[in-house]
VOPA-779314 format. One record per atom (N, C-alpha, C): residue in three letters; x, y, z; chain; atom name. Coordinates in steps of 0.02 Angstrom, whole numbers. Layout:
BEGIN
  rest       X       Y       Z  kette  atom
   Ala       X       Y       Z      A    CA
...
//
This chain:
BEGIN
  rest       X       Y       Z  kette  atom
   Unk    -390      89    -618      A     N
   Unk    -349      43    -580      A    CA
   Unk    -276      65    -584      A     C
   Unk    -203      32    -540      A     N
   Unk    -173      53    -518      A    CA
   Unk    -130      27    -572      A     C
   Unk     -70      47    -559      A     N
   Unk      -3     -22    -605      A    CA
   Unk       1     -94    -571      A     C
   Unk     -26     -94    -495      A     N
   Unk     -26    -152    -475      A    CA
   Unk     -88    -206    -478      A     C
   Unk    -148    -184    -532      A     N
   Unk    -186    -231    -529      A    CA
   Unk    -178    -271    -572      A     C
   Unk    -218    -351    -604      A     N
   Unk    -215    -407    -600      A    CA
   Unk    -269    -386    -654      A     C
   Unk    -247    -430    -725      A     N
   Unk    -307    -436    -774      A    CA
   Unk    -330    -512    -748      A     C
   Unk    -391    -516    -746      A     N
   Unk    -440    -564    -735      A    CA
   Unk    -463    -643    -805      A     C
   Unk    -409    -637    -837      A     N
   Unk    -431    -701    -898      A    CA
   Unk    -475    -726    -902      A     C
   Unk    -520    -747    -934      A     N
   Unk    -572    -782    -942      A    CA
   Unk    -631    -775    -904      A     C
   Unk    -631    -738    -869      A     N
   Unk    -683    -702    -813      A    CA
   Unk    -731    -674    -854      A     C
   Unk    -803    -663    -848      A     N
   Unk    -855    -627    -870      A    CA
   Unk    -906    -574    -819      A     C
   Unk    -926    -537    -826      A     N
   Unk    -946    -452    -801      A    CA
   Unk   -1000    -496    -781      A     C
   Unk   -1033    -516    -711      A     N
   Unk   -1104    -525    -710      A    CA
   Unk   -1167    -475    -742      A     C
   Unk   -1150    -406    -730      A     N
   Unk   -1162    -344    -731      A    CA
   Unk   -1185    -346    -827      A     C
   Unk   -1134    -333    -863      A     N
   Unk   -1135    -315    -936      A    CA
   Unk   -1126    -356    -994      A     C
   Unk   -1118    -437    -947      A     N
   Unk   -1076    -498    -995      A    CA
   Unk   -1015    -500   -1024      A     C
   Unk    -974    -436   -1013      A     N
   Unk    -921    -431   -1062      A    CA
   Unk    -872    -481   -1037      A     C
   Unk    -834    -533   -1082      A     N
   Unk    -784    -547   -1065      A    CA
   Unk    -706    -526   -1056      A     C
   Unk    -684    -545   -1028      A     N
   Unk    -604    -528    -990      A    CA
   Unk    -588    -455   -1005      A     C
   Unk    -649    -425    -944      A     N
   Unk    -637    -339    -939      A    CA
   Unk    -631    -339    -882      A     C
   Unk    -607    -381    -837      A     N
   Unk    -613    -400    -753      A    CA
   Unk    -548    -371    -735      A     C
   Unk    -522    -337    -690      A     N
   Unk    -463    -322    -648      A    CA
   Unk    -467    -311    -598      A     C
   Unk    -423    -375    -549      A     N
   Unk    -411    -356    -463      A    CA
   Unk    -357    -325    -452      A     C
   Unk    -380    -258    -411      A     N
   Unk    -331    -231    -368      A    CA
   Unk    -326    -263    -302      A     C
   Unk    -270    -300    -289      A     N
   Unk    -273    -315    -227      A    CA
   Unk    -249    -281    -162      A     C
   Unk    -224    -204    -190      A     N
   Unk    -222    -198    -135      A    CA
   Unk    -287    -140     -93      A     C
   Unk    -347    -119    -155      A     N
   Unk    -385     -99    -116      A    CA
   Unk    -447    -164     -92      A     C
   Unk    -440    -226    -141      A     N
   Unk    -477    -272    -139      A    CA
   Unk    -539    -259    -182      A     C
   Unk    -520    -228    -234      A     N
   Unk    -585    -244    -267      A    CA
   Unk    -563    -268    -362      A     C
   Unk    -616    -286    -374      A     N
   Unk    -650    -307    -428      A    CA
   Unk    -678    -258    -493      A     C
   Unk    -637    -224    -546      A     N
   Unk    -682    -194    -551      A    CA
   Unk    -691    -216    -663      A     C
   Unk    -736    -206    -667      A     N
   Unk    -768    -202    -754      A    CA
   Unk    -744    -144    -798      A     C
   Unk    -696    -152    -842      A     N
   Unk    -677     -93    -864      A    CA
   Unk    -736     -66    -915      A     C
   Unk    -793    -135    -927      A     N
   Unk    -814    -113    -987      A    CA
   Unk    -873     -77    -962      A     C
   Unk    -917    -100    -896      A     N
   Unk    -979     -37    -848      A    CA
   Unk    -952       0    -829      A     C
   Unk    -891     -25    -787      A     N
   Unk    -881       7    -730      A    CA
   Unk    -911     -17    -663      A     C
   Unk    -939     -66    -649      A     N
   Unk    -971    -116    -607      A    CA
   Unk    -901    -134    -564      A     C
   Unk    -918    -123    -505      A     N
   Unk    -834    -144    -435      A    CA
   Unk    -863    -194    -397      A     C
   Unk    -833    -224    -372      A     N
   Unk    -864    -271    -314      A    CA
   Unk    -809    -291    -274      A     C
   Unk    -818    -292    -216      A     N
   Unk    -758    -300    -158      A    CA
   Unk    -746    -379    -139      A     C
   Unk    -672    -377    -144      A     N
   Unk    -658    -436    -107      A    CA
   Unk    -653    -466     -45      A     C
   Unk    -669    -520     -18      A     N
   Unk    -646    -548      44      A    CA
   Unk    -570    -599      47      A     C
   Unk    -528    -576      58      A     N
   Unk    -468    -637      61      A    CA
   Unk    -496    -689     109      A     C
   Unk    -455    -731     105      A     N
   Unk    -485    -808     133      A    CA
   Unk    -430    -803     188      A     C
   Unk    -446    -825     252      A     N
   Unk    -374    -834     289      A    CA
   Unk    -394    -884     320      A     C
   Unk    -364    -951     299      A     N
   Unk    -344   -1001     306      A    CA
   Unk    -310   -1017     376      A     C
   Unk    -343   -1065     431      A     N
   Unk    -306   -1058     492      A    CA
   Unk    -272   -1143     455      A     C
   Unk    -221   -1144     499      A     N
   Unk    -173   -1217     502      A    CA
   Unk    -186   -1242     554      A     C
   Unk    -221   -1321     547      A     N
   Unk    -217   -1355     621      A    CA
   Unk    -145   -1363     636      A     C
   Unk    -126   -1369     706      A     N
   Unk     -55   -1399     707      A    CA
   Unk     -46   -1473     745      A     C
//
């Protein structure tokens, strides 16, 4: 991962169980397990505004 990703706190690895080995990069959008190595991609949410 980059200098710009995001440690994940309290998060757990579905993959290996490990706890808080989670980091999002947001800007490729993913997810990844430092402790498998297990990635998983994100979807951002985009929120429309009624007006």
């Amino acid at each position: 991962m980059n200098g710009l990703a995001h440690f994940l706190d309290g998060l757990r690895c579905s993959v290996c169980g490990a706890l808080n080995v989670l980091w999002l990069d947001p800007l490729r959008g993913l997810v990844e397990c430092h402790e498998c190595g297990q990635t998983a991609l994100t979807i951002p949410e985009t929120a429309e505004e009624d007006s």
